[in-house]
C-alpha positions in Angstrom: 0.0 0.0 0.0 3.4 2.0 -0.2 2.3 3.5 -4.2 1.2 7.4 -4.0 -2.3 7.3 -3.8 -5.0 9.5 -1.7 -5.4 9.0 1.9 -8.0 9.0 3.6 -9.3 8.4 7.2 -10.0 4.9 6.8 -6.4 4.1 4.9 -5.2 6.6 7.6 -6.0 4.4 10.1 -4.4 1.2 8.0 -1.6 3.2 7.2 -0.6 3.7 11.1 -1.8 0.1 12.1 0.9 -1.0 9.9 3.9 1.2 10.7 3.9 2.8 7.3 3.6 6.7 8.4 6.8 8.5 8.7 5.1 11.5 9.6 2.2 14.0 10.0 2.3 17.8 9.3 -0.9 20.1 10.5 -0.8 23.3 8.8 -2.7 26.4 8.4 -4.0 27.9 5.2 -6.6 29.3 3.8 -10.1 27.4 3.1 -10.9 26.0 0.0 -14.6 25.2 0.8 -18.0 26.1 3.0 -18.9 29.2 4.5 -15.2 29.8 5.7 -14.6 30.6 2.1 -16.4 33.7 2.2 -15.5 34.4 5.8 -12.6 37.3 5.4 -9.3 36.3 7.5 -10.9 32.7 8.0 -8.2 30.0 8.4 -8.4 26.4 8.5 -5.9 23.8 9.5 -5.2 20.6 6.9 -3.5 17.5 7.7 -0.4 16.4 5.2 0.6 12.3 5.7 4.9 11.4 5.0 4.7 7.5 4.2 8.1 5.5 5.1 8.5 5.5 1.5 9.0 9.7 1.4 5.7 9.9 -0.1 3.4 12.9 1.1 -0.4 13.0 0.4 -3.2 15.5 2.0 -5.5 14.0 4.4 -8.9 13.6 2.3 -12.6 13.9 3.2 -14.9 11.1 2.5 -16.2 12.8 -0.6 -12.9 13.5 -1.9 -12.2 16.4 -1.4 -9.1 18.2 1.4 -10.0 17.8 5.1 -10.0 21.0 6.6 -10.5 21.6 10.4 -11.9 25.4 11.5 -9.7 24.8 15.3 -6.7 23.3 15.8 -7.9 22.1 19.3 -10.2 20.2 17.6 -8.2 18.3 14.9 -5.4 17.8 17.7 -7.8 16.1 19.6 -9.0 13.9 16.5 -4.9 13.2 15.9 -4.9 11.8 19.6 -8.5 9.6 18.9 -7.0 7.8 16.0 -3.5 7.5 17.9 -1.3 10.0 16.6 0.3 12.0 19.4 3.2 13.0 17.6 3.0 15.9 14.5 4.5 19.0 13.2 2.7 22.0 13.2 3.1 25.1 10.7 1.4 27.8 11.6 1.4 31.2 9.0 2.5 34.5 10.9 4.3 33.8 13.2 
């Protein structure tokens, strides 16, 4: 399951079961979708997965489409649900 191709929460969850994540990178951007598009100065926080392999892929919703978190608080306390305690965190401006 090593080849680049989307992940998602359910291959997430395979992913770390099997050893296969290097690493995890939360960052802040801009959003892409929702009402926080049109919310001036709105940021959201996105979740980027490093496979053992070196291969990186964004953290997809069930419909496809990028995951995007409104609170940081929130999607740190998802991380530690589905086991991951460990991250880096970019965060713009500062």
């Amino acid at each position: 399951m090593l080849e680049k191709q989307p992940v998602n929460q359910e291959s997430l969850s395979e992913l770390l079961s099997q050893g296969l994540i290097q690493g995890v990178v939360v960052s802040e951007g801009l959003p892409s979708k929702g009402k926080a598009l049109f919310a001036p100065n709105k940021r959201i926080w996105t979740v980027t997965v490093i496979l053992v392999n070196g291969n990186e892929s964004k953290l997809l919703s069930t419909r496809g489409s990028q995951r995007e978190w409104a609170s940081l608080d929130r999607l740190t306390e998802w991380l530690k649900v589905i086991g991951l305690n460990n991250y880096q965190v970019n965060q713009k401006g500062i």
